[in-house]
SETORDREN-158509 format. One record per residue (C-alpha): x, y, z; residue number from 1; residue in one letter. Coordinates in nm, 2 decimals. Each point is the difference from the previous one (the first is absolute). Example, Ala and Ser with C-alpha at 12.3 -4.5 7.8 and 13.67 -1.06 7.14 Angstrom:
# SETORDREN-158509
+--------+--------+--------+------+------+
:      u :      v :      w : domi : zaza :
+--------+--------+--------+------+------+
:   1.23 :  -0.45 :   0.78 :    1 :    a :
:   0.14 :   0.34 :  -0.07 :    2 :    s :
+--------+--------+--------+------+------+
This chain:
# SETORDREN-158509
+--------+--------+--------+------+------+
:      u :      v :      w : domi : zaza :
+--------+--------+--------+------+------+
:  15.60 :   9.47 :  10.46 :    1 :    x :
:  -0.30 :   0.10 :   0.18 :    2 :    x :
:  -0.11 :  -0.28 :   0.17 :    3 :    x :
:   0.38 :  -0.01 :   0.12 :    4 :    x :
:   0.00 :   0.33 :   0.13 :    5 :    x :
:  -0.32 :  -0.02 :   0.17 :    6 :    x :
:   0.16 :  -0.34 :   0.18 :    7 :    x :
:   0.28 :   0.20 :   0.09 :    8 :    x :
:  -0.22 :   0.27 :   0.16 :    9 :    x :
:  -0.19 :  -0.25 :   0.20 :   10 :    x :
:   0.34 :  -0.16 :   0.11 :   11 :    x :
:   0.16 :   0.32 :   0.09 :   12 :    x :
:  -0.28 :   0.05 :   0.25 :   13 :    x :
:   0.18 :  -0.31 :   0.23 :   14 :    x :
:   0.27 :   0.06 :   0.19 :   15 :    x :
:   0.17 :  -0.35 :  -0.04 :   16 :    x :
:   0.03 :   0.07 :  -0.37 :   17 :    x :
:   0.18 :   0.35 :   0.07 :   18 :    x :
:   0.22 :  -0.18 :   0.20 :   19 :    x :
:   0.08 :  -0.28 :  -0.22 :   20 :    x :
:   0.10 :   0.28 :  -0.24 :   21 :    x :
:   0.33 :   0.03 :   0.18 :   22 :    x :
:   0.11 :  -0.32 :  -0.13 :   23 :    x :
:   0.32 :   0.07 :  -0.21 :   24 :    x :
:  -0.12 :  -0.09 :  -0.44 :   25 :    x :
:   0.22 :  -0.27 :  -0.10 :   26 :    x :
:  -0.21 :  -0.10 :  -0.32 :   27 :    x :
:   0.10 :   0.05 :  -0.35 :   28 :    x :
:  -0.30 :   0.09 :  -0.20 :   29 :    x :
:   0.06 :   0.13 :  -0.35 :   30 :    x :
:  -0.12 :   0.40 :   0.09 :   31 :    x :
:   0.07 :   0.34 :  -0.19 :   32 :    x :
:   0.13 :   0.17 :   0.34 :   33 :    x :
:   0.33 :   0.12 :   0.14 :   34 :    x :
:   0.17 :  -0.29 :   0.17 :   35 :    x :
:  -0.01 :   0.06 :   0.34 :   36 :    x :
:   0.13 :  -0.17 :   0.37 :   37 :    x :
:  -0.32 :   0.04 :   0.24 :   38 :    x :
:  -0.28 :  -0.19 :   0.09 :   39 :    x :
:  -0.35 :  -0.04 :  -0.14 :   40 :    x :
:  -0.10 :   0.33 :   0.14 :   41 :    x :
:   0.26 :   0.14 :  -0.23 :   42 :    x :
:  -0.13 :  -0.21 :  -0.30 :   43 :    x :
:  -0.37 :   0.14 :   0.13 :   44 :    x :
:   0.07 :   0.41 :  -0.07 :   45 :    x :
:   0.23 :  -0.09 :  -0.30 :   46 :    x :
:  -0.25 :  -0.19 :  -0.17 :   47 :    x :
:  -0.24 :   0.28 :   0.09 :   48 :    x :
:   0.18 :   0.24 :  -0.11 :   49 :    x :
:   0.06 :  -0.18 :  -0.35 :   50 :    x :
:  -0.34 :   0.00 :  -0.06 :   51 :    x :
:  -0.12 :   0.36 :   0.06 :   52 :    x :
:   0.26 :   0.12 :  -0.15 :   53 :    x :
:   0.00 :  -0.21 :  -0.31 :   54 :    x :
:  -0.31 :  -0.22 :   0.00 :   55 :    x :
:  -0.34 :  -0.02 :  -0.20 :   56 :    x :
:  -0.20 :   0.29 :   0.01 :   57 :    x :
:  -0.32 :  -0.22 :   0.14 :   58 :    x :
:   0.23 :  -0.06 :   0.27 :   59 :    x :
:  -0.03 :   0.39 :   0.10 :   60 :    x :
:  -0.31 :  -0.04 :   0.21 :   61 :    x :
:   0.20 :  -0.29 :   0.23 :   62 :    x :
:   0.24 :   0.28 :   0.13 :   63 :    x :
:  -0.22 :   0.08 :   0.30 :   64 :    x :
:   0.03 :  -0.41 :   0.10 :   65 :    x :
:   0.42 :  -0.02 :  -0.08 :   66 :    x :
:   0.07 :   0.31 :   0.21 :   67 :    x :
:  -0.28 :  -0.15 :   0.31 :   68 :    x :
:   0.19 :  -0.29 :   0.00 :   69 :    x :
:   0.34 :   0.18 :   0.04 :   70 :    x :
:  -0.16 :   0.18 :   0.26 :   71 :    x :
:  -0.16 :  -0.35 :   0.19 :   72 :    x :
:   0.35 :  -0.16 :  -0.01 :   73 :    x :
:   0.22 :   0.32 :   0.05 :   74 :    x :
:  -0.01 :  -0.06 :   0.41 :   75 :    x :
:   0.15 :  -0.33 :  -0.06 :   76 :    x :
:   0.30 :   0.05 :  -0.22 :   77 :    x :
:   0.31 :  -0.04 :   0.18 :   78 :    x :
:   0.24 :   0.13 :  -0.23 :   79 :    x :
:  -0.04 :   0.13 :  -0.38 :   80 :    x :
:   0.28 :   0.00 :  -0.27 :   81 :    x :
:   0.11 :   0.33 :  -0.16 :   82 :    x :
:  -0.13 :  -0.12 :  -0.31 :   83 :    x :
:  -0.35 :  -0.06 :   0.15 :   84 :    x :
:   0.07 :   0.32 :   0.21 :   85 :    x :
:   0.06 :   0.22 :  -0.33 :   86 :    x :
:  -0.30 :  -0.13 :  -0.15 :   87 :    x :
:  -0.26 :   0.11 :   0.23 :   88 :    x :
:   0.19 :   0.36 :  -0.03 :   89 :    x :
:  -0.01 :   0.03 :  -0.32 :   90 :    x :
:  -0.40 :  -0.14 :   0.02 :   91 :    x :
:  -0.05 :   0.29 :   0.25 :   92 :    x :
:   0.18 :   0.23 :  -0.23 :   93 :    x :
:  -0.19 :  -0.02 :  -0.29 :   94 :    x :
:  -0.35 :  -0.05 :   0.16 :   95 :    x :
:   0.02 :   0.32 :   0.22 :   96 :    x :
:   0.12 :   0.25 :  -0.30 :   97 :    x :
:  -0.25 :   0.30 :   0.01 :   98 :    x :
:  -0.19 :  -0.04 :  -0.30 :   99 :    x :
:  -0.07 :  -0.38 :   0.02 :  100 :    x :
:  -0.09 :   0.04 :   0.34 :  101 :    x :
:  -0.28 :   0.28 :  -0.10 :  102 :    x :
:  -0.08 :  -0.16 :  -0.31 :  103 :    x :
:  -0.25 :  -0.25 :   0.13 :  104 :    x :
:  -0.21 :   0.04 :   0.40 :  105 :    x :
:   0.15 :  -0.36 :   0.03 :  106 :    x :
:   0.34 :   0.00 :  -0.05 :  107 :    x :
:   0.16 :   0.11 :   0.38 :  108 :    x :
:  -0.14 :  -0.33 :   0.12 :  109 :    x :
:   0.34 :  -0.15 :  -0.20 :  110 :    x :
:   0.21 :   0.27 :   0.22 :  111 :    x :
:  -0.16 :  -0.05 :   0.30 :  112 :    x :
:  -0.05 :  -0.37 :  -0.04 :  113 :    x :
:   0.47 :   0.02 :  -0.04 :  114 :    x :
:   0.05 :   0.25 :   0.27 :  115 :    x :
:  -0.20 :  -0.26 :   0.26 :  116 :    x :
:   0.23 :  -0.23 :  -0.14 :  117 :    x :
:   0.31 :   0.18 :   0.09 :  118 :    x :
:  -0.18 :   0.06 :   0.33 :  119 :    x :
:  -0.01 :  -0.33 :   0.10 :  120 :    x :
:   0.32 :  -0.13 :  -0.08 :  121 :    x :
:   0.19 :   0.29 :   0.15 :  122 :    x :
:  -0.25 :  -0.04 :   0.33 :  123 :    x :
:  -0.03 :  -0.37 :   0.04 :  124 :    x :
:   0.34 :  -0.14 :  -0.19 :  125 :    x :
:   0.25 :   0.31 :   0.05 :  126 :    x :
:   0.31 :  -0.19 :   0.07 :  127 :    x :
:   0.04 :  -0.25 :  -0.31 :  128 :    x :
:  -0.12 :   0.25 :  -0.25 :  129 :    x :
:   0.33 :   0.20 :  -0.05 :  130 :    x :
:  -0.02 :   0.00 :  -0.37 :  131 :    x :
:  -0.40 :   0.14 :   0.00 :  132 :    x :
:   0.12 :   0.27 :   0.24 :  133 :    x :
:   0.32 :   0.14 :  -0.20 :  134 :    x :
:  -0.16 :  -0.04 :  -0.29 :  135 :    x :
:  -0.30 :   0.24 :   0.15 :  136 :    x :
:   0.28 :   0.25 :   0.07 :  137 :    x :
:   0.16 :  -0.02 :  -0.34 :  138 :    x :
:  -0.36 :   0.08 :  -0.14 :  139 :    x :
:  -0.11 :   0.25 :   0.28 :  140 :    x :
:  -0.10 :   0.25 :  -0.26 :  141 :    x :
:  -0.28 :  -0.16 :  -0.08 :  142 :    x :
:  -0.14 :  -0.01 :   0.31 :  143 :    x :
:   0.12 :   0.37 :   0.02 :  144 :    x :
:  -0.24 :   0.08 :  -0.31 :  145 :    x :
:  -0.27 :  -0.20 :   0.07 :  146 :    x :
:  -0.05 :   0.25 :   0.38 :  147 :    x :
:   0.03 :   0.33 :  -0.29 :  148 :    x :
:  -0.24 :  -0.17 :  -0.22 :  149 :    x :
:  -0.23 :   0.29 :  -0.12 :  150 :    x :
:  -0.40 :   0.00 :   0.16 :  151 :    x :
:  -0.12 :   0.28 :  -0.18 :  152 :    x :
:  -0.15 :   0.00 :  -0.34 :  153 :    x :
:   0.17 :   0.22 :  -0.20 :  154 :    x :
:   0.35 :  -0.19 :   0.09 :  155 :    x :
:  -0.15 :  -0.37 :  -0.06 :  156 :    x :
:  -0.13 :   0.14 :  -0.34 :  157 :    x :
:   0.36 :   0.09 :  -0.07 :  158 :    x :
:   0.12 :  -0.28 :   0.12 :  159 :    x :
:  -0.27 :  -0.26 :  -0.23 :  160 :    x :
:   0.11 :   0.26 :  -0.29 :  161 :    x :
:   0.37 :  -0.10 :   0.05 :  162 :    x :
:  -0.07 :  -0.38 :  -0.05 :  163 :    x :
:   0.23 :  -0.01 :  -0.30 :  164 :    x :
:   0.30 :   0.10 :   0.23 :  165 :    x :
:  -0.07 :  -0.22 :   0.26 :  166 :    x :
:   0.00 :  -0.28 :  -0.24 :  167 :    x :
:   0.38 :   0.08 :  -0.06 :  168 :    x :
:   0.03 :  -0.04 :   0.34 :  169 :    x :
:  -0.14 :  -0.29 :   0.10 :  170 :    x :
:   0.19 :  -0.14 :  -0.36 :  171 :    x :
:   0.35 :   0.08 :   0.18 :  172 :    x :
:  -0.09 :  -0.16 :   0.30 :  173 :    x :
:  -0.12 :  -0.31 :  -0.17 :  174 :    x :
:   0.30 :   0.02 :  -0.22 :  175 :    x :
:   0.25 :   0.09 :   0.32 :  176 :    x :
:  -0.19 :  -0.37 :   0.22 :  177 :    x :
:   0.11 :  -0.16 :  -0.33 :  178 :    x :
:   0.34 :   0.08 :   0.00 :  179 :    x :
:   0.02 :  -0.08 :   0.34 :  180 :    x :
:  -0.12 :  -0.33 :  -0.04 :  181 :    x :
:   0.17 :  -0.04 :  -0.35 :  182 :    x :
:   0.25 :  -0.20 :   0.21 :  183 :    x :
:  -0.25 :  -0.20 :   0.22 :  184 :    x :
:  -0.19 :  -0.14 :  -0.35 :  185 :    x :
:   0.33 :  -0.22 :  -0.14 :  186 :    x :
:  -0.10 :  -0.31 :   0.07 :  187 :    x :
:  -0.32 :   0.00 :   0.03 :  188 :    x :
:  -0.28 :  -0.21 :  -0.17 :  189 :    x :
:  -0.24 :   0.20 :  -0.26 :  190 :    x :
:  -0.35 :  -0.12 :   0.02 :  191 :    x :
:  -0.18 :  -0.11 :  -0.34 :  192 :    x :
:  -0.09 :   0.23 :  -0.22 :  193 :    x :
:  -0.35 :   0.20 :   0.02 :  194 :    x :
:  -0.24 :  -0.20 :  -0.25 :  195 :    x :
:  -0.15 :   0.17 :  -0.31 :  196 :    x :
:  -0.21 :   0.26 :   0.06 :  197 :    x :
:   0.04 :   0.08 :   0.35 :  198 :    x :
:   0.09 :   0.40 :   0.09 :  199 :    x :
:   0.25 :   0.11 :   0.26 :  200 :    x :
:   0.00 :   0.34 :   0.17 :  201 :    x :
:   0.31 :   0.17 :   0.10 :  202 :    x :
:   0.02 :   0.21 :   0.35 :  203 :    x :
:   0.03 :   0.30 :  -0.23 :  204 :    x :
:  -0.39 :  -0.09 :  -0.23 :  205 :    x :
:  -0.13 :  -0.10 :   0.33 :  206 :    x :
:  -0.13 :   0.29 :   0.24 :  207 :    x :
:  -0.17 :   0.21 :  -0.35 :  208 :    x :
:  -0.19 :  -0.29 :  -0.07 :  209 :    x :
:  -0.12 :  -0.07 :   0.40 :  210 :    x :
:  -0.13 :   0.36 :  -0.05 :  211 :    x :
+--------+--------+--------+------+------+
């Protein structure tokens, strides 16, 4: 997984491989993911997003290099699915709640590394990106709380305290993306089973234990 992400990060720096991106995904390869009608952009963020949000916990420190990548290729991608759009909401969502975003100095990279992302699509690929764009309107709220996010101490203390209620929050947004994609997953192929021994970290275990 690694060695593959690191390729990836090296690729991403070409443009010719953000551009081939755009070619539409055709292939049927036996995946745990929504099923989805895009290109291999699309397959890109949505297998991203399956492994942050539900991959090994050695995985954790490859975060940086997934969301660089989005951000090399993001001036390239002509068009995005809802699906694919909804995921990188819900990836901003969770990453820029107060008290994971104050619980380690490292952790705005991950928001900053998403809102470039959104930057570039909107400046360089406006016009075939309808679904990114409504579906930043549907979620404007969180952009709305992440310019009243608190910057004195007392308030981020709060805010760390509160951890167990933001939990429940990012645990309904989880569940709501599921729902929505409840629909999207019939048909699709599950991948094999996770061998014995290996350990899996939900969204929810992860930001406490990148503290």
């Amino acid at each position: 997984m690694h060695i593959g992400v690191f390729i990836l990060l090296l690729l991403s720096g070409e443009r010719n491989f953000g551009v081939r991106l755009n070619k539409p995904y055709t292939a049927s390869v036996p995946m745990d993911i929504p099923v989805f009608t895009g290109t291999h952009s699309d397959l890109l963020v949505i297998v991203f997003h399956k492994i942050i949000t539900t991959g090994h916990q050695r995985l954790q420190p490859l975060f940086d290099c997934l969301l660089t990548i989005l951000v090399n290729v993001s001036p390239y991608i002509k068009t995005m699915s809802m699906v694919t759009a909804t995921k990188l909401l819900h990836l901003l969502e969770a990453f820029s709640t107060p008290w994971f975003l104050f619980s380690a100095p490292h952790h705005h990279h991950l928001v900053f590394f998403l809102l470039e992302t959104f930057n570039n699509i909107i400046q360089y690929q406006f016009d075939g990106n309808c679904n990114l764009i409504y579906t930043i309107i549907r979620k404007r709220q969180v952009f709305h709380s992440m310019a009243n996010l608190p910057t004195d101490m007392g308030t981020i203390n709060k805010s760390l305290n509160r951890r167990g209620k933001t939990k429940d929050l990012i645990k309904q947004t989880t569940q709501e993306t599921r729902n929505q994609n409840q629909k999207m997953m019939e048909g699709s192929r599950p991948a094999m089973p996770a061998q014995p021994g290996t350990k899996t970290a939900t969204l929810l275990e992860m930001p406490s234990k990148l503290t």
